[in-house]
C-alpha positions in Angstrom: 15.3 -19.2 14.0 15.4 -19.2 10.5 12.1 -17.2 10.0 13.6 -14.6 12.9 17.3 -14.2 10.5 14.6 -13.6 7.2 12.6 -11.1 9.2 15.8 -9.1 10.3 17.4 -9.2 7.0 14.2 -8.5 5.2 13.8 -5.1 7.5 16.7 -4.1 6.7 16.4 -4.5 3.0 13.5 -2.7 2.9 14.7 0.0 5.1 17.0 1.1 2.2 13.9 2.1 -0.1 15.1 2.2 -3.7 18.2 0.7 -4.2 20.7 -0.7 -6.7 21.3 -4.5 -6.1 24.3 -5.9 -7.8 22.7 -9.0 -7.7 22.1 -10.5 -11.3 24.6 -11.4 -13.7 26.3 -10.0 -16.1 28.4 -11.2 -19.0 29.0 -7.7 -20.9 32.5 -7.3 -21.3 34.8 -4.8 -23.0 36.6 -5.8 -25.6 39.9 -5.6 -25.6 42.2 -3.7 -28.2 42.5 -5.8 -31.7 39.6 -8.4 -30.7 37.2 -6.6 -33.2 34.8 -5.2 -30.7 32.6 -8.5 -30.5 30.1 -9.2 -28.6 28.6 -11.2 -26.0 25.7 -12.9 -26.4 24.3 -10.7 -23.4 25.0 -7.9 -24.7 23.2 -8.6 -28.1 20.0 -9.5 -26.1 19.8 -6.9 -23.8 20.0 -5.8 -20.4 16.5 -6.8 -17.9 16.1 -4.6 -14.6 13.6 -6.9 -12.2 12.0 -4.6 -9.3 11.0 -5.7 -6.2 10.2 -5.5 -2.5 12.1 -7.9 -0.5 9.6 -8.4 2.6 6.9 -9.0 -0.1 8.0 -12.8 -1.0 5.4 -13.2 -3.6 7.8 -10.9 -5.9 11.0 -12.4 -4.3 10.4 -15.6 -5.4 9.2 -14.9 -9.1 12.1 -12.3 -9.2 14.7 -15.2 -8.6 13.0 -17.3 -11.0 13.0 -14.6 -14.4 16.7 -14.0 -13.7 17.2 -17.8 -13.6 14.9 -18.3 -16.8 16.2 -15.5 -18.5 19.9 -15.2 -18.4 19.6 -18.8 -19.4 17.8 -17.0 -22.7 21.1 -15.1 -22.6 19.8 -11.4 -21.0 21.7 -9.8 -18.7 19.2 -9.2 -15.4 19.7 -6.8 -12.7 17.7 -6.5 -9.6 16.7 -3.3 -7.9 15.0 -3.6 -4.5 12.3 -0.9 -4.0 10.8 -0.4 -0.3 6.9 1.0 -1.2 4.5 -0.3 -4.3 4.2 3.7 -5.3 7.9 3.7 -5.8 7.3 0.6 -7.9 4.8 1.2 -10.2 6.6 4.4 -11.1 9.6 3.1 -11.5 8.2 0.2 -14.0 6.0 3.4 -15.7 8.9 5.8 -16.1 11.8 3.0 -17.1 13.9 3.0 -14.5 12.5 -0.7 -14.0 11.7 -2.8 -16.9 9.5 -5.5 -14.8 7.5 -5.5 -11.9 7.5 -9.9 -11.1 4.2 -10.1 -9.1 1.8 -6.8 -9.5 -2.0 -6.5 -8.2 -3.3 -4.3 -10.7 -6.7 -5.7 -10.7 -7.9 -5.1 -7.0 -5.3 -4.4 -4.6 -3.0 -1.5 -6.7 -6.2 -0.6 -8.7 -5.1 3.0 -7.7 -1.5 2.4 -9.1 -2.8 1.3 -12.2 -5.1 3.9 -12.7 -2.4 6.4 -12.3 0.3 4.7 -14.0 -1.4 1.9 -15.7 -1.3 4.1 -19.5 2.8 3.4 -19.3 2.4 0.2 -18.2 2.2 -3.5 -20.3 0.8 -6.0 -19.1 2.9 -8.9 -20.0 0.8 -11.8 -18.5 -0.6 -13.4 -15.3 0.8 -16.2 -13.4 -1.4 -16.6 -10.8 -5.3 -16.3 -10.5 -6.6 -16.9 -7.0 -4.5 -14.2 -5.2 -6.7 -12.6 -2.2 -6.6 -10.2 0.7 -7.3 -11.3 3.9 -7.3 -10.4 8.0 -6.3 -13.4 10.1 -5.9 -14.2 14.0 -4.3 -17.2 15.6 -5.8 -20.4 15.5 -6.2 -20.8 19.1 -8.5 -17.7 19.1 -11.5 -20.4 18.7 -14.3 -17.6 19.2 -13.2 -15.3 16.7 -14.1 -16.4 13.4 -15.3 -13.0 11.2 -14.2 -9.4 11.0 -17.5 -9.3 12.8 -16.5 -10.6 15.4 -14.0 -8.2 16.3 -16.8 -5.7 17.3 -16.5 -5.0 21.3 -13.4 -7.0 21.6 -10.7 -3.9 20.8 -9.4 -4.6 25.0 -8.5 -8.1 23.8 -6.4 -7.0 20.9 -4.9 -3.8 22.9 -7.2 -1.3 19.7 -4.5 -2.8 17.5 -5.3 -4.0 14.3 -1.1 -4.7 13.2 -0.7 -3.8 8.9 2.1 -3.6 6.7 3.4 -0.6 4.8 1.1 2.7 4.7 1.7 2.2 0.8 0.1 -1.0 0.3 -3.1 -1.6 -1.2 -4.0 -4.1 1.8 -3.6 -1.4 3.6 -5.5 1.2 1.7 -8.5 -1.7 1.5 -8.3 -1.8 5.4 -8.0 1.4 6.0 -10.7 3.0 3.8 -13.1 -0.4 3.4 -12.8 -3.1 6.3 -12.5 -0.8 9.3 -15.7 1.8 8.2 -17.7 -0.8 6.9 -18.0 -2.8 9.7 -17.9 -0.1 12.0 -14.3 -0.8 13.7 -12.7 3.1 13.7 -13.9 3.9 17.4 -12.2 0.8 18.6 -9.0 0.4 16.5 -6.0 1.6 14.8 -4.5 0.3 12.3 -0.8 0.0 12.9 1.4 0.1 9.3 4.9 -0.2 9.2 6.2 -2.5 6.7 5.3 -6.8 6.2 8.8 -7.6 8.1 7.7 -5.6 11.3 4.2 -7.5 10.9 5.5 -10.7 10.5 7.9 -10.5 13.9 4.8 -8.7 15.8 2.7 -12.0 14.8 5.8 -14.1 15.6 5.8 -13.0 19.1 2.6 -12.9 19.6 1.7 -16.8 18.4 4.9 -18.3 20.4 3.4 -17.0 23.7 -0.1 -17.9 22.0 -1.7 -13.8 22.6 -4.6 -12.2 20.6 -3.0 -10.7 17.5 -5.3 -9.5 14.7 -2.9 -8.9 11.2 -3.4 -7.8 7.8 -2.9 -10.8 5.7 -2.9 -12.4 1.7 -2.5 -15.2 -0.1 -0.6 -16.7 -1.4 2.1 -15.9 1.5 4.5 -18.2 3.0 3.5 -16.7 6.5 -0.1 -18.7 6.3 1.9 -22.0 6.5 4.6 -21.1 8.8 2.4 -19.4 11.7 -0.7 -20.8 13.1 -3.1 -18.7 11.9 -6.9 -18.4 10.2 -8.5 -16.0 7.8 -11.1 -14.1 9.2 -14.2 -14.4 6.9 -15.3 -11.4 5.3 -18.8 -11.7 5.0 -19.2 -8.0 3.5 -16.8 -8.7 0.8 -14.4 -5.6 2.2 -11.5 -6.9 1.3 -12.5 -7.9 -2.5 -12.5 -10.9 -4.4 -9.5 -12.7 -5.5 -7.5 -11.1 -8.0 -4.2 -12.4 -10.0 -0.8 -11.8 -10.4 0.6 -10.0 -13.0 3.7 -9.6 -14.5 4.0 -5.6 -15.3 6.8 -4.4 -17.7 7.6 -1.4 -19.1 5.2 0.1 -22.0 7.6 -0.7 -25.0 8.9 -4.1 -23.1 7.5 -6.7 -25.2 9.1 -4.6 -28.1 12.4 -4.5 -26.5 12.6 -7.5 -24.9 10.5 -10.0 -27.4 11.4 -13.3 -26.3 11.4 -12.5 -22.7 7.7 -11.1 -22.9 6.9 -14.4 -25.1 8.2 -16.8 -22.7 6.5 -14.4 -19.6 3.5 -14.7 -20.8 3.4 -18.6 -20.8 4.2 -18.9 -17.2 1.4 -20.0 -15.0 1.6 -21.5 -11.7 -0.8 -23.8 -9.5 -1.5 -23.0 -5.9 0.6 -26.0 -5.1 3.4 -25.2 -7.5 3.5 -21.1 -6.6 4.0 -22.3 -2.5 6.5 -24.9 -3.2 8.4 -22.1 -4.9 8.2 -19.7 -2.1 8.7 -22.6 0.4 12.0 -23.4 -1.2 13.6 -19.7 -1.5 11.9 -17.9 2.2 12.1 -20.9 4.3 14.1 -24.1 2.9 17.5 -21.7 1.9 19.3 -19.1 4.0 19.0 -15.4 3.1 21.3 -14.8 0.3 20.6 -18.4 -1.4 17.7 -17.4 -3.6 19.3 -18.1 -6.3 20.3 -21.7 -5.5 16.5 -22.1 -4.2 15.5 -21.5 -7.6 17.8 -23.8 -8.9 16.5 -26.4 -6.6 12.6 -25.4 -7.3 13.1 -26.1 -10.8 15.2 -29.6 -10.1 12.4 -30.5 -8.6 9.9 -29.5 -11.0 11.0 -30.1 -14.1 7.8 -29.8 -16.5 6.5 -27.3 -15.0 8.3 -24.1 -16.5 7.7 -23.1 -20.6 10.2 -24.5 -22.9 13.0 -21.8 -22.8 13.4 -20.4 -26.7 16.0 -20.8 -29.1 17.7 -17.9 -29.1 20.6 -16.7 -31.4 
């Protein structure tokens, strides 16, 4: 049930498109008449916007974990959920965001970068094995490959089930996977968004029916359902690729001991799904912030040493 309340809320999150989210903290506060105008130490460090998209957990989790990290630096940090990757990467090259948590730019928004990349810092990579993928259920025993979905399209009703029509998963499906091994006279690839995915494969494994969906890793989903990449033997999908953390062009400038203490943060395979286990599955919607809490807890060398900060 607790996977069904995520993909409800999650839909509706990303429903809204690009929205404000009052959802970091914020110690600015005005000073009152005769107090000499001080300030806080918030204020004096500066104000970090975090943009994300809320079905896409990779970037929910590591948002949750900056704002923990760095309003313990003593930033203020305000979240804006965003509903499409274009909307993103534009927002993180024009300002309006100063950080993008969890970015493809190598492989999978290659096209994102290339048009926005030249406004764009790179502020460090967390994560190196990320990779697209297509996956079916476990108890489909005979279908092992993208090859093997050749001839099969009655099983799977010509439905190949995506994500948003923004993402590059789906772009890499749409223009690589399905023309290079020959799949667009038998399927279509259904996009909507990762939340509408996720409760089409949920259905589909608890009465244990063909599904074929547009996968990646690292992605909570690949633990929770029973399900199997499908290899790639033509390399379609691409190799793996990292995440990033993407920032504004000037944000290492503006932001110095932010970028600093960004640019340390690397996580294991082991260490980035305990992190996503803990804030999409272990706490309720609206809890991220305690799941962090928790994550770190329970992990207590794995983080940089926070900086002294004045």
């Amino acid at each position: 049930m607790k996977i069904s309340r995520r993909i409800g809320a999650a839909l509706s999150a990303a429903a809204l498109g690009l929205t404000l989210a009052a959802c970091g903290t914020d110690e600015t506060t005005t000073p009152e008449p005769g107090d000499g105008g001080e300030t806080t130490a918030s204020q004096e460090m500066g104000t970090i916007t975090l943009g994300f998209i809320p079905a896409w957990t990779d970037g929910l989790s590591t948002a949750y974990l900056l704002e923990n990290q760095l309003t313990e630096m003593g930033y203020d940090v305000e979240m804006e959920t965003v509903g499409e990757a274009a909307l993103l990467y534009q927002a993180v090259s024009s300002g309006d965001i100063d950080m993008y948590p969890s970015a493809w730019p190598e492989v999978t928004h290659a096209s994102y970068m290339e048009q926005y990349g030249d406004d764009i810092e790179d502020v460090g990579t967390y994560y190196e094995n990320a990779k697209l993928t297509w996956a079916v259920p476990t108890y489909m025993e005979d279908v092992n490959s993208i090859e093997d979905l050749q001839g099969m399209a009655d099983t799977f009703d010509g439905q190949i089930i995506g994500i948003e029509p923004s993402a590059g998963l789906t772009e890499a499906s749409q223009d690589s996977v399905i023309p290079e091994y020959e799949l667009g006279d038998e399927y279509e690839l259904v996009t909507s968004s990762t939340t509408a995915m996720l409760a089409e494969l949920q259905s589909a494994t608890n009465a244990e029916e063909p599904i074929v969906v547009t996968l990646w890793r690292p992605f909570w989903a690949n633990a929770t359902f029973p399900v199997k990449d499908l290899e790639d033997p033509l390399g379609a999908l691409g190799e793996a690729e990292g995440l990033h953390f993407l920032g504004t062009s000037t944000f290492s400038a503006d932001f110095p001991e932010a970028a600093e203490w960004i640019g340390q943060l690397e996580l294991s395979d082991e260490e980035y799904g305990s992190l996503e286990d803990m804030v999409v599955n272990e706490y309720d919607d609206g809890q991220e912030a305690e799941a962090v809490e928790a994550w770190i807890e329970a992990n207590p060398d794995v983080l940089p040493e926070l900086p002294e900060t004045t």
